[in-house]
C-alpha positions, 0 to 999 in steps of 0.5 A: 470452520476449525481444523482438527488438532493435527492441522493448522488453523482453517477459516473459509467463507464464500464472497465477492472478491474486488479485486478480481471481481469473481464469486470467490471462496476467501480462505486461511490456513492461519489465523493471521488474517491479514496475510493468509485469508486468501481469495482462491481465485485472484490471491488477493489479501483483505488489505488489498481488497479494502484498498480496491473497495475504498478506491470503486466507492471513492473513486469509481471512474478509476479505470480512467484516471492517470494512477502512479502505484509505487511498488506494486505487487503480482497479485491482487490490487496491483494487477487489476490495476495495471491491466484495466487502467489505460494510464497507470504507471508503475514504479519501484525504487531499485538502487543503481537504477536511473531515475525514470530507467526500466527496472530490469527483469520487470515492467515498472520504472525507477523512482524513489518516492522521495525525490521523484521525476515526474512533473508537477501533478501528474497523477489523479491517484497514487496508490501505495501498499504497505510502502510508508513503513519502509521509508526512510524519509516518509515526510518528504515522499508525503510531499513529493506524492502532493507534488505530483497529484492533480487538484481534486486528485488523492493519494490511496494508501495502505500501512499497517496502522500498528501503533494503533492510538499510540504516537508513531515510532520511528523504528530507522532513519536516514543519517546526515552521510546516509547511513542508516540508524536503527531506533530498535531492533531491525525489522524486515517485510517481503519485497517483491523486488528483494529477496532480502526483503524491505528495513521498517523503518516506521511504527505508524499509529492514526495519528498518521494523519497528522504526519502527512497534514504536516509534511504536505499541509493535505487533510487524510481520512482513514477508512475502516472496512469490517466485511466478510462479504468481501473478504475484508477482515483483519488487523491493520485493516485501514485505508488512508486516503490523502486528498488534494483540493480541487 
């Protein structure tokens, strides 16, 4: 439904929410979707409930599985994760931080996706949301996640696909000393562990696919899920799922 003139622009429908799995009323103040249509219960957004649908359709013994997120958030997805997996990991990188060291102030530990510390398949999942367009070094994170999966194992991920059938765009990368170079104008997105928020560093497209297929030599299906009934509508909707043969 539409606001009056005075107001923001309203949209409200009722549903199921996966990610808290509650009958719910799914509702934005504005008409960008895919950060303001909110579940009134859990506050989950639509990127969030498609990763959980994808993961229960595909992956419906997930409560059971060994799953490393990196970067989780407080809200949605991340949290049912961590509360009804018995062998979830949570990480995030923090500079200054240890490898594999708690990150102060939260429960998750140290690790950058690009040189990571865990052993050889490790992990059944690895979940990702909207990380892929903030890191520097995506190929080799694609191929450090490869490493860790066990055979038959996937990786879950959600990046905002804006590109769309355009190529991908490297908007920053990483110099020979380290420093960063910027392609075009900096951009920025939260960070739930940053105030200062997160460099984009990719403009991804679906040829995305490609990029993981030549970094880590593994096949990924994007998934696109249109469903009001579960609070899924949005821009930048897809799913990508990255599986390891068995």
């Amino acid at each position: 439904m539409a606001a009056n003139d005075r107001e923001p622009f309203v949209f409200e429908c009722a549903g199921a929410c996966p990610c808290c799995d509650r009958d719910v009323s799914f509702r934005a103040r504005y008409d960008w979707f895919r950060d303001h249509l909110l579940c009134s219960s859990c506050g989950s957004i639509p990127r969030e409930r498609a990763l959980m649908l994808t993961l229960k359709r595909w992956y419906p013994d997930w409560p059971t599985l060994a799953i490393h997120e990196s970067s989780p958030g407080y809200r949605g997805a991340s949290v049912r994760l961590a509360r009804d997996c018995a062998r979830y990991t949570g990480t995030h990188f923090a500079p200054g931080v240890p490898p594999g060291a708690p990150v102060p102030g939260t429960a998750w530990t140290c690790q950058d996706l690009e040189r990571q510390t865990f052993p050889d398949a490790s992990f059944d999942l690895v979940i990702t949301q909207d990380v892929f367009e903030h890191v520097l070094d995506p190929a080799s994170a694609f191929r450090e996640i490869a490493r860790t999966l066990r055979p038959g194992g996937a990786h879950v991920f959600t990046t905002p696909l804006v590109n769309k059938h355009k190529p991908s765009q490297v908007w920053a990368s990483r110099a020979d000393d380290g420093s960063v170079v910027h392609h075009h104008e900096p951009e920025y997105h939260g960070n739930p562990i940053d105030k200062k928020g997160s460099l984009v560093t990719m403009h991804w497209g679906y040829d995305i696919a490609e990029h993981v297929h030549a970094a880590c030599g593994l096949s990924t299906t994007l998934v696109h899920i249109d469903d009001l009934s579960h609070g899924v509508r949005a821009e930048y909707i897809e799913v990508c799922v990255t599986r390891k043969p068995a």
